[in-house]
N, C-alpha and C positions, 0 to 999 in steps of 0.2 A: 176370410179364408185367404192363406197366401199363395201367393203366383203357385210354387211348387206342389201343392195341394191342388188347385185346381190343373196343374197338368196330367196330375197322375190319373185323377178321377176322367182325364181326356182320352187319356194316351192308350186307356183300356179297353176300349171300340173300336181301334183304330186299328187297317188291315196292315199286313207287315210290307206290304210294299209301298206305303207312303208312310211320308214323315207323321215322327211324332207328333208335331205342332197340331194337325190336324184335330179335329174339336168337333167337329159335327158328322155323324152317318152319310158314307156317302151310298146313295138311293140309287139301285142297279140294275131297277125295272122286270126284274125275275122274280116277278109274282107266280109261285109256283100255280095258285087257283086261276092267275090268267094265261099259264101258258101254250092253251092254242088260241087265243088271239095271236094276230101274223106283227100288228102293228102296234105303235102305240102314239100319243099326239106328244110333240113339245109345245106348249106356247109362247113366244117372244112379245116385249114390248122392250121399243127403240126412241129413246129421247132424245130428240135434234133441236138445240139452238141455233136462232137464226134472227135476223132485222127486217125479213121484208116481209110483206103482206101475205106473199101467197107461200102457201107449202109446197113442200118439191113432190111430184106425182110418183106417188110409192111405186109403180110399176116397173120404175128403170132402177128400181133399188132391191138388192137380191143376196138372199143369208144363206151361208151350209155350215152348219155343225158339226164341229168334231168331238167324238167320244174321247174320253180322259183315262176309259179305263179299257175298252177293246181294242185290240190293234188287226187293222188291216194287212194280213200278212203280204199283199203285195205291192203296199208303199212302206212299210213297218211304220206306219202312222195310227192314228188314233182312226176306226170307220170314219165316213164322211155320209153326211145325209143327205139329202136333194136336196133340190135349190127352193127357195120358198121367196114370193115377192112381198113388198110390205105392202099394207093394207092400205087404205085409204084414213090420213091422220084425226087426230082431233087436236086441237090447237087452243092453247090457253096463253093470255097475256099479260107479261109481266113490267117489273119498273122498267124506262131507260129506255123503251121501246123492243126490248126485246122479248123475245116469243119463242116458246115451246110446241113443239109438237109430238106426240106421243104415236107411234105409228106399232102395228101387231102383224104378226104371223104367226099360221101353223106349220108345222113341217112334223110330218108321218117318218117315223123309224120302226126299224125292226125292234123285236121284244127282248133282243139281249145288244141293242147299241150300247146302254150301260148310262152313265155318268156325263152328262155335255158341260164340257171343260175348256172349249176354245169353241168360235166363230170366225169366216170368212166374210166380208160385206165387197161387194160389189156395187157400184156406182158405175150408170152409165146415161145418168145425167148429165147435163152438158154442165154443170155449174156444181162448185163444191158444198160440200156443210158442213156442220162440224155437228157431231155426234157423241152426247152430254154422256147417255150411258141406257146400261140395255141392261135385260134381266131373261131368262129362261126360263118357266115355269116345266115342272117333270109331269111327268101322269100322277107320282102319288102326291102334286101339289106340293114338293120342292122349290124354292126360287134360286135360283146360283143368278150370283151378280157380276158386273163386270162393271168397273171404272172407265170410260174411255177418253172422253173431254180431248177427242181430237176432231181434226181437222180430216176430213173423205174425198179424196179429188176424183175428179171423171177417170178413167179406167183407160181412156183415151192418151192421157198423162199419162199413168203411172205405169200403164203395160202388166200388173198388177193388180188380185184381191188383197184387199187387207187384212191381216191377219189379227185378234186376240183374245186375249188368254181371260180364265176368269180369275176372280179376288182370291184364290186360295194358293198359299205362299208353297214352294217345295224347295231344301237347300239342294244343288245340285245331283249328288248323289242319292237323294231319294225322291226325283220324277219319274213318275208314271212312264211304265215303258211307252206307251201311245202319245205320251208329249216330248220324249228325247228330240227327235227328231226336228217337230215343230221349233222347240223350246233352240236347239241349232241353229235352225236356218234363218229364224227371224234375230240371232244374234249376227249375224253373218251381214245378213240384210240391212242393218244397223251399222256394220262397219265401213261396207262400200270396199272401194277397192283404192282411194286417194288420190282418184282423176279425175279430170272434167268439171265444167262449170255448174255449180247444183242450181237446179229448179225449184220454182217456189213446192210443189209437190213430191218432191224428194223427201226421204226419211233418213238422211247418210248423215252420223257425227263423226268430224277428223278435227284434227287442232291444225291449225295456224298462226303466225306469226301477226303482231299488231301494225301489218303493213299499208292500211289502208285509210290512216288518219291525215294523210297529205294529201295534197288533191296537184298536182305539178302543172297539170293542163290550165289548170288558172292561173301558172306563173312560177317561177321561179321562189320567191315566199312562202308560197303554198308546200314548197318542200321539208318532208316530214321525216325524223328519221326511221327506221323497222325497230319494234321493238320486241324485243324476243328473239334469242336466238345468239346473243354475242355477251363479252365478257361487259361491253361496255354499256349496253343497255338490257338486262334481264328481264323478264315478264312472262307473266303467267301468261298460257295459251286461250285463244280464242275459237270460237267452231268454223272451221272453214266454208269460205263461199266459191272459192276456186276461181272468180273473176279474173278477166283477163288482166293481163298486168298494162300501164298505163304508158302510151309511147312515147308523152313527155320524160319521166323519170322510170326506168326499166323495174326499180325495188321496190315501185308502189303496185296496187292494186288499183286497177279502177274505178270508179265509187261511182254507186247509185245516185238515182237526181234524190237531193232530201226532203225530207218530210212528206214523201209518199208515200211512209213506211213501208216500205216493197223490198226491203233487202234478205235476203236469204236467208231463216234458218228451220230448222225439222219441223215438221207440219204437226206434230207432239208437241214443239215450244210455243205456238204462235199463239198469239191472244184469243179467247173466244171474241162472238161477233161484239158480243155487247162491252166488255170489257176492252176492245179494240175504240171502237166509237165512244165511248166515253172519254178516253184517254184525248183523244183524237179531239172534243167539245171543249172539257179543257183547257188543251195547250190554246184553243181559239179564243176562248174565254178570257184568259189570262191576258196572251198579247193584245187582244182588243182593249179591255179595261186599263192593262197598264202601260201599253205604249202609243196612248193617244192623248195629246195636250186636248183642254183647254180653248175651245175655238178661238176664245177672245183676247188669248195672248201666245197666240200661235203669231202672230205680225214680231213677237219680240221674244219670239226664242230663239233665235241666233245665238244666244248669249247657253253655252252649252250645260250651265248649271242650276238649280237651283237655288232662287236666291235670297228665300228666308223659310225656315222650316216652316212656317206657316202653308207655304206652297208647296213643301213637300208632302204634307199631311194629304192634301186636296188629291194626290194621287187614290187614295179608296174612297173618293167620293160616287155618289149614283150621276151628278154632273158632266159628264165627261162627255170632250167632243165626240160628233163621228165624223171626223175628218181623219184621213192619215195622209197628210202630202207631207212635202216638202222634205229639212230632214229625218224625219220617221221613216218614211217611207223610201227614202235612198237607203238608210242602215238596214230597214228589212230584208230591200232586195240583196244585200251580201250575205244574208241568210236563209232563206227562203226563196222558192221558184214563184215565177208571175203570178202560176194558176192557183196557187196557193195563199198568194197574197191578194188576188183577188174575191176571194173567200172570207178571210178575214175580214176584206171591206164591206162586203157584204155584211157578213153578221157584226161588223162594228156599228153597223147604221140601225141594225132591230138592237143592241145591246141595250139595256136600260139597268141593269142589274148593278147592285151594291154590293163589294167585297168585302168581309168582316176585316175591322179595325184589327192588325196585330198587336196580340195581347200584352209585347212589351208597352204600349201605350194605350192600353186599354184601359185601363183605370187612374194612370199618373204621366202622363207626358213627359214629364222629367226623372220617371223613376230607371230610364237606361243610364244616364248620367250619374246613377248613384254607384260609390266604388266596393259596398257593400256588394251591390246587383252584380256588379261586375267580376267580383271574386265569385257570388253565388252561382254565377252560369256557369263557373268552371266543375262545377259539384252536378249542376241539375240543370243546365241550358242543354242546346244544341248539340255540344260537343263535350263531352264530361270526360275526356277517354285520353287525355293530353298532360293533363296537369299530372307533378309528380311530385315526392318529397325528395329536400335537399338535404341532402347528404355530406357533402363538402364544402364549404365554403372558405376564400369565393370559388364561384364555379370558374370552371376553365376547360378551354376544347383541347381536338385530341393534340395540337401541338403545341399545349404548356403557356398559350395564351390567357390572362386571368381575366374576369370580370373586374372590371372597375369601381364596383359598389365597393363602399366602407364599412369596416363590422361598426365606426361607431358610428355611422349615418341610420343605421338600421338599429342599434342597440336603442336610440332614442324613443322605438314607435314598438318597442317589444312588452310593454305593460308592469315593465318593473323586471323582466326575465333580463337574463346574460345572454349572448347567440349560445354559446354554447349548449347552458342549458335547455333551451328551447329546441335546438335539434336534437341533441338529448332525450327529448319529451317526441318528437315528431311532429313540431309545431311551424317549422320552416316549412314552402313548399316553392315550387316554380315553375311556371310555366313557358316553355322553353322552345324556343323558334330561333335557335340563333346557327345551329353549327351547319343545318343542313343549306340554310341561304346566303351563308356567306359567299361561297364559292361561285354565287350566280348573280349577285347584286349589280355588279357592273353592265352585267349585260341587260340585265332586268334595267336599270334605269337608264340605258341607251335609248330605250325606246318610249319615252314621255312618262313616266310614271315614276313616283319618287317613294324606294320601298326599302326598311333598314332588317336587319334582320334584331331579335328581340330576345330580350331576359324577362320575366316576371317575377319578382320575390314577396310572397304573402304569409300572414302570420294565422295561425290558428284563434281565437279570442276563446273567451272562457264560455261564451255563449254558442260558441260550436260554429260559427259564422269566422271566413277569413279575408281578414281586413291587406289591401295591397302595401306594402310598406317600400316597391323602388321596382321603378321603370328602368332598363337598358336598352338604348336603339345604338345599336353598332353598323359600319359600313367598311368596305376592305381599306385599308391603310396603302400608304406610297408605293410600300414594298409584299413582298409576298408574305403572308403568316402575320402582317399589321393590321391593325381594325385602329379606324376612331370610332371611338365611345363617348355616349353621353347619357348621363344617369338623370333622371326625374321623378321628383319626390311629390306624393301627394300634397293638395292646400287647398282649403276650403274656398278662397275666394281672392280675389285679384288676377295679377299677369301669372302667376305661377298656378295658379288653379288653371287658366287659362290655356298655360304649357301641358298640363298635366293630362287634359282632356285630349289635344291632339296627340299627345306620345299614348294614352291608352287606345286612341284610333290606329294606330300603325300597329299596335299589338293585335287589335282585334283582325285589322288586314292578317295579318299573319297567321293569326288561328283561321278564319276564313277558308286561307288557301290549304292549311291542312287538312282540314277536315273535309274539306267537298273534293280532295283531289288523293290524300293517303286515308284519312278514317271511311271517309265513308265509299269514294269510286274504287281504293287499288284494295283496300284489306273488307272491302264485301262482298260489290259488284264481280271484280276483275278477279278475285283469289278464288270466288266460289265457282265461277266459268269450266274448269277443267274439271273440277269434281264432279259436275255433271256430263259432262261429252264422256270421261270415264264410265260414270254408273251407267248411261244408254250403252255406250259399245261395248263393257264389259258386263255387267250384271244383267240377269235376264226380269223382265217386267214382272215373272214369279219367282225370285230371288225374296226372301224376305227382307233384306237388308234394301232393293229397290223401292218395295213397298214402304218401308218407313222414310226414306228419303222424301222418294217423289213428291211429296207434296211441299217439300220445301225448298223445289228447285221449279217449281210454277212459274211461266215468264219470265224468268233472269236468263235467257239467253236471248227473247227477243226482245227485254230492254233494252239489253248491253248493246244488242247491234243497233238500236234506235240511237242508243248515247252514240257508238259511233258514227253517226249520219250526222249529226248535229249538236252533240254537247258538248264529247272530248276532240273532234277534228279541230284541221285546221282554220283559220277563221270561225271555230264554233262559237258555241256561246262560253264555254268559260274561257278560252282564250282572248274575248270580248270583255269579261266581265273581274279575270281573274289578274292581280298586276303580273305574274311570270309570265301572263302572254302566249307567245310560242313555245316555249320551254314549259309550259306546265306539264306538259305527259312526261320531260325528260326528270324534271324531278322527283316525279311519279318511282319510276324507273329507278332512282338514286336510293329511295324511299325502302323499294320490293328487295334489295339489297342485303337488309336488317331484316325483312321479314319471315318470321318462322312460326311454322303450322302449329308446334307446340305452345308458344306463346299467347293464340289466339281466346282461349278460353277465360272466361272471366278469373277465376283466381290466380293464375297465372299473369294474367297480364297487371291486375292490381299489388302483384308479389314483385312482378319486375318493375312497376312505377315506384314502390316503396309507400305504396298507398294500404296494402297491410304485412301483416308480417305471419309466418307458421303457426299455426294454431297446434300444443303438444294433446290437445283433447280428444283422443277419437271418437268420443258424441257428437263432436262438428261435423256434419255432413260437407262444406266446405273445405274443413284443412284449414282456416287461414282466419284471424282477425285484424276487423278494418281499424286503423290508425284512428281515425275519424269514424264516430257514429253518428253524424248527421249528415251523410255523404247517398243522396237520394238515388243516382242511378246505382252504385252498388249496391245498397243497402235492398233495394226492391230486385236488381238484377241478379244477387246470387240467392234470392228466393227461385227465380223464375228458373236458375240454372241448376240449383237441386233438383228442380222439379222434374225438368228434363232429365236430367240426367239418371235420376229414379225410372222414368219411365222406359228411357232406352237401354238399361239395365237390363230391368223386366222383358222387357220383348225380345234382345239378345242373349236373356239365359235360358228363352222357351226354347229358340232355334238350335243354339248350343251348348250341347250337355258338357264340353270339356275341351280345354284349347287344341284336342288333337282335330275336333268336328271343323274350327276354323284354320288350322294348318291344312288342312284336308278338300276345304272349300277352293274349288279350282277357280270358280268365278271370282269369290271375292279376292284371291291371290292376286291372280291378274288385275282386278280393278287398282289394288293397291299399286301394283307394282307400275301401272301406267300412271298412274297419278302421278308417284314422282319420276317416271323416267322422262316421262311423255309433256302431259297436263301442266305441271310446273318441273319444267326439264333442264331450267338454268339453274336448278338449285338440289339434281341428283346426287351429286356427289358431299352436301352436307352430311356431317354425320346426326341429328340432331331428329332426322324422323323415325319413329317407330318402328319396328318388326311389329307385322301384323299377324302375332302368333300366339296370343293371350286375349283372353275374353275384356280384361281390364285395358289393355292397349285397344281393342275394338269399340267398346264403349267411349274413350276418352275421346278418338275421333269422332264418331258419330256426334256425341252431346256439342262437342267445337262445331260441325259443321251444322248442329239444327240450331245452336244460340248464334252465330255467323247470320243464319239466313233469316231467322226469327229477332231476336230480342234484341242483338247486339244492333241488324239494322235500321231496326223500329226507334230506336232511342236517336240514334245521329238523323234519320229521316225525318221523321212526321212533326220534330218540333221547329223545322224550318222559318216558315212561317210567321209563328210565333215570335222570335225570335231576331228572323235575318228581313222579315219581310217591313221593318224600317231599317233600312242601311245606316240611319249614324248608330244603331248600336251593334252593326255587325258589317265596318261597310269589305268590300271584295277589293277593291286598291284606294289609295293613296295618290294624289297628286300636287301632291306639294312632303316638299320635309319640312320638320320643328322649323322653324326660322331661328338664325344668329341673332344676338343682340348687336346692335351697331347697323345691320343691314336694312335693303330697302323693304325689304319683305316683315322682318319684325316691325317697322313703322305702319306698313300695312294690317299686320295681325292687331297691333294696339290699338289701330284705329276702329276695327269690331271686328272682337274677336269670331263673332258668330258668323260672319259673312266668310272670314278667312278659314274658318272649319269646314263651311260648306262648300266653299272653291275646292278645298282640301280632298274632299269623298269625292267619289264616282260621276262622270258626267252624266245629265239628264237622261241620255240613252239607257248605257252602262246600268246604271242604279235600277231605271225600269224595268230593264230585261232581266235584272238580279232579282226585281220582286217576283216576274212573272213566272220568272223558272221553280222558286221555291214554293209560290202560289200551286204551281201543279204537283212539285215532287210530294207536297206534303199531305194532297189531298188523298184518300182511300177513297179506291171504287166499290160499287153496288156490288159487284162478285168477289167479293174478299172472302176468304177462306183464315180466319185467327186461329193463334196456337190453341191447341184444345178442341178445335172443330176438323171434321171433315167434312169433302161434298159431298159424300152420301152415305149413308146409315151402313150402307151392307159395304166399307172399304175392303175390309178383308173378311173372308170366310174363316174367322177364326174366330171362338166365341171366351177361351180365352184370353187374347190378345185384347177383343172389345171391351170386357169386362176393365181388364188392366186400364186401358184407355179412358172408359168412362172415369177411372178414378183417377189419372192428370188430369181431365179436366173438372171434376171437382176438385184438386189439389190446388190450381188455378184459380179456381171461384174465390178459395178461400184467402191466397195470396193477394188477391183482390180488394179485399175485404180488409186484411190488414193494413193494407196499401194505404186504404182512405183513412183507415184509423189514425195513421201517423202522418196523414196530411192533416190531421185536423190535432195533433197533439201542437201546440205553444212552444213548448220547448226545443220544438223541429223548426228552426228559422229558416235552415235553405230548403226549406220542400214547398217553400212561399216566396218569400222574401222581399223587399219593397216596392217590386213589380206586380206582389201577390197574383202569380203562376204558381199554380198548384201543381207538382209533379206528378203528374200521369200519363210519361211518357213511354212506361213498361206495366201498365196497367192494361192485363190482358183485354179485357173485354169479353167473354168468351159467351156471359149471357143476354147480350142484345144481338138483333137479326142482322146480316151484316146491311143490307138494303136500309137501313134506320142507320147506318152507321156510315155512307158514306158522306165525302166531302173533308173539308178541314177541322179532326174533333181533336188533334193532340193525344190520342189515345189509342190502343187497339193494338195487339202484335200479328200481324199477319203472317202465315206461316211461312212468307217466302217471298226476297227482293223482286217485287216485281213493277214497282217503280224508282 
């Protein structure tokens, strides 16, 4: 049956004063044979997640119901019931140490209250909870559900009852006269008024500028510039904390102590308990394991490198000291507070635990150094989202500067083809890091690291695998608009295989820093931020357009502000780990410049890489064919984007019968309209965003913003690890350049190669901290919620919206299913390749529990960046 069939067979029970969408009877308790009963019972039950042992004493915790469909003619609100206290819980225990408890009331209404459609909760316990979710049962044995999974502070705080609404969606113009009202003020309530310092139990979204990644009180270094808000540094907005400004430097923000996670944001974003302490195990986990030598050559590390891969390996050994003195323990503390770092010592002393081998040397130790592997990640590694087809050759930037490669240095390794013909065919490609770092090179290597900006030129083979055919590392020349250049060619063995290796290191530095700082922090993390402070301030929690979001903006607001405590700041860790240093967030910034919302979408962005081309078939649900059909993250990713994008289709043509319903939608206008004036405000005046005034414009956002926060982040995150978590095949900087022939350092290199490689990578700290960070990003927690699932059965009160739903994620099962098919087809070499990684890094997942799912599996698309 299609969507439209099962609407109408909906939309025929349904009273005229709510929306069509509406799917189920709603039960109005005017039982004409009971109408001299006076009263009638509700029953509730209230699910509170929690970590500690004992339960919170139902007594200081107190419900009143509001009616959905009677109005109170003297608040024009929906009735309100008495107050009712929760019962005495029953408490079951789950992984992780976290614990449910399940807590009930009754509350007596009168016999025409009608329909309960919102609740009020009161806390006047001294201590918060967060409250997973609640259900109403009616007299004729109705359940109406409600989503909550927030956070409930003492009443003490908040001067306030919390307000909410149940799963069933209303577009603005057809709520229930007895929710107008509520459905107001708790937007109102939402917006605040954009003063004062907010509290951890505040519910206020406002945007701000990215002023608080300097820290000035630590120095003059520590100063950062504001991002957001000038011609010269643009960036998407962030949700404000209002802190006071810092009396070192007047344009920063003062900053929270780190790794408290105590920094401010809506008590809706903030982690539950158990998904909070996990995180929290983790990050201890990590730095314990990885940033502890060695007790018995802790006397001889002075020496800041590692100094034969042998001894790098021993890093994921179960072996490892518990000691952290000396220099460990100096680098910590410019990361991390005392109390915190003596936590760590602590559980560095019970650690015992083994980290799994990452997979690039899980099977072949040498198979990162294969140049096969190395074209292959550009297709199905970490970062697949970079590489492009070349189109001109030579390439040259935007001031008529050419590349130095040779068409006939390149014509030799083209398999019998002409260049011509070969770009002709779409068989050129390149990987390209050179225009945006030119401009910063010098200052970048003022400060100890030696980092060139890069060409990559690769060929197509007949076996669908792309072999590298010419390395370029460029640096700024004497004068302005000059670069010297130097080209290196692949060679199996000797000084120039030798060469070959380090100039592919300085390429991998360079994709490193793009993608942990543009693909994956500014065009996921940082772009999707305003989308949400939007949807809360504007869209109401029964908006249907809210409902199909929310779950894919779970925790990205209290990552992001975790990232800024300590990932993106100053002195954080990628400014430790990253060669731009200080300057990473401004390149970031240089990066958002080019960025545009329309591009974001998978075919679109694989149109603007030249990685496929218009498809004239309108059977293509895509629009577009790939150049390449052994090309694993597209090839699985615009499965996954159909899929979506089918769905959210379906669910925006229930709500909207005709582009006047969404010209006509006050909420959703305004949501749009702050997004670009507001949310990303340095880039109003592009012409290049939508009018949100067609059901096809509505949908194309939506599908961009759930493959943003679903697929597109799961593919650059979870294969971390994998991947980055041995640095010579992925390392973060460079310390040393190629060396000259004739100089002391090529004498050096000759002498072993392999020592002068490893001086080359990241210092012993550096590289550690790079494993550790990726060790956590990549993990999935015990409460993970994958596309295709929701937390709870009853999300919305629409049956057919669920129905719809059920069949994405069977849609998914089956993309699934495909998936592994063509990891196990021969003729597919990059969904393997001599690393034999199997690509499953957009392989939903959606029929294993997530609790069975966490930790580091390489798999699994979570519905939402929230690590």
């Amino acid at each position: 049956m299609s969507i439209n069939e099962m609407q109408k067979m909906a939309s025929s029970s349904v009273p005229k004063w709510h929306s069509s969408s509406v799917t189920t009877k709603i039960v109005n308790n005017l039982n004409p044979i009971c109408q001299a009963t006076q009263q009638l019972t509700l029953k509730g039950k209230f699910v509170i997640l929690h970590n500690q042992s004992k339960s919170i004493p139902g007594k200081f915790i107190s419900v009143q119901i509001y009616s959905g469909t009677d109005v109170d003619p003297e608040t024009g609100k929906g009735k309100l019931s008495e107050k009712a206290h929760f019962k005495q819980g029953e408490s079951m225990k789950h992984s992780h140490d976290a614990q449910t408890t399940i807590y009930k009331i009754k509350i007596h209404v009168d016999s025409n209250f009608g329909s309960p459609r919102a609740f009020v909760i009161q806390n006047k316990y001294k201590k918060k909870f967060f409250l997973q979710s609640a259900s109403i049962e009616t007299s004729s044995n109705r359940i109406i559900h409600y989503d909550i999974n927030s956070w409930i502070y003492p009443i003490k705080k908040t001067k306030s009852d919390r307000l909410f609404f149940s799963n069933r969606c209303y577009l603005p113009s057809q709520t229930p006269r007895a929710l107008v009202e509520l459905r107001k003020e708790e937007l109102d309530i939402l917006r605040g008024n954009g003063m004062g310092e907010r509290k951890e139990w505040d519910r206020i979204y406002d945007y701000d500028f990215y002023n608080d990644l300097g820290d000035p009180e630590k120095g003059p270094e520590h100063l950062r510039p504001v991002l957001g808000g000038t011609k010269l540094f643009p960036y998407p907005r962030r949700g404000r904390t209002g802190r006071k400004q810092s009396t070192a430097g007047p344009s920063s923000e003062s900053r929270p102590q780190p790794m408290n996670f105590g920094i401010y944001v809506p008590s809706d974003e903030r982690f539950a308990p158990n998904k909070l302490k996990e995180l929290k195990s983790n990050c201890v986990h990590a730095m314990v394991h990885f940033l502890s030598p060695k007790a018995e050559l802790l006397p001889h590390r002075n020496s800041a490198n590692f100094q034969s891969f042998e001894e790098l390996l021993e890093i994921f050994s179960s072996n490892r000291s518990q000691i952290i003195e000396g220099w460990m323990k100096e680098n910590l503390k410019k990361l991390i507070p005392i109390a915190y770092l003596k936590e760590i010592t602590i559980a560095n002393k019970e650690n015992h635990g083994q980290l799994p081998i990452p997979q690039i040397i899980f099977e072949n130790e040498l198979a990162w150094k294969d140049d096969i592997e190395f074209g292959r990640q550009m297709l199905a590694g970490t970062h697949p989202t970079r590489i492009q087809c070349l189109t001109t050759f030579p390439p040259q930037n935007k001031y008529g500067i050419q590349s130095s490669i040779k068409k006939s240095i390149i014509e030799q390794k083209l398999e019998g083809w002409t260049l011509s013909q070969a770009m002709e065919q779409g068989r050129i490609f390149m990987l390209d890091h050179h225009d945006y770092l030119i401009p910063y090179l010098n200052r970048i290597n003022a400060n100890g690291v030696c980092a060139y900006a890069s060409r990559t030129l690769l060929f197509l083979r007949t076996d669908g695998m792309l072999k590298p055919l010419a390395i370029e590392l460029s640096l700024p020349g004497p004068a302005p608009h000059l670069e010297l250049q130097r080209v290196f060619l692949p060679a199996k063995q000797g000084t120039q295989a030798a060469l070959w290796q380090l100039a592919k290191a300085h390429v991998l530095a360079n994709d490193a820093v793009y993608h942990q700082l543009i693909s994956h922090w500014l065009c996921t993390h940082a772009v999707v931020e305003p989308f949400i402070i939007a949807t809360k301030r504007r869209l109401s929690v029964i908006h249907p357009i809210h409902r199909l979001l929310n779950p894919h903006f779970k925790g990205t607001m209290h990552i992001n502000a975790l990232a800024r405590l300590i990932v993106i700041n100053s002195g954080g860790i990628l400014e430790r780990i990253l060669f731009p240093g200080e300057i990473c967030m401004q390149i970031s910034c240089d990066l958002y410049k080019e960025w545009r919302f329309i591009d974001q979408g998978l075919p679109a962005d694989l149109l603007k890489r030249g990685m496929a081309v218009q498809d004239p078939d309108m059977n293509n649900p895509t629009g577009i064919q790939l150049l390449l059909l052994d090309y694993p993250y597209a090839t699985d990713g615009l499965e996954i984007w159909v899929a979506i994008k089918e769905w959210v289709k379906d669910f925006c043509s229930f709500f909207y019968k005709d582009n006047e319903d969404i010209e006509g939608d006050v909420e959703l206008q305004a949501w749009w309209s702050e997004i670009r004036t507001q949310g990303h405000g340095d880039k109003h005046n592009d012409t290049w965003w939508n009018q949100m005034t067609t059901l096809s414009n509505l949908v194309e956002t939506l599908t961009i913003l759930v493959w943003i926060a679903s697929a597109k982040h799961a593919s650059l995150n979870y294969g971390q690890y994998a991947y980055s978590g041995y640095p010579p095949n992925r390392p973060t900087l460079c310390r040393k350049f190629v060396p000259l022939e004739g100089t002391v350092e090529f004498g050096e290199f000759l002498k072993d190669p392999d020592k002068f490689f490893l001086k080359m990578l990241p210092d012993r700290f550096e590289m550690s901290l790079a494993v550790a960070l990726v060790n956590v990003l990549s993990s999935h927690t015990c409460d993970e919620v994958y596309l295709g699932c929701q937390q709870s059965p009853g999300w919305i009160d629409n049956e057919v919206i669920q129905n719809r739903f059920a069949e994405f994620k069977q849609e998914l099962k089956e993309i699934q299913a495909r998936i592994m098919q063509r990891n196990r087809d021969p003729k597919l070499k990059n969904r393997r390749g001599p690393a034999n990684i199997e690509y499953t890094l957009l392989y939903p997942d959606v029929a294993t529990s997530s609790a069975s799912k966490s930790g580091i599996t390489g798999r699994g698309i979570p519905n939402s960046i929230s690590i």
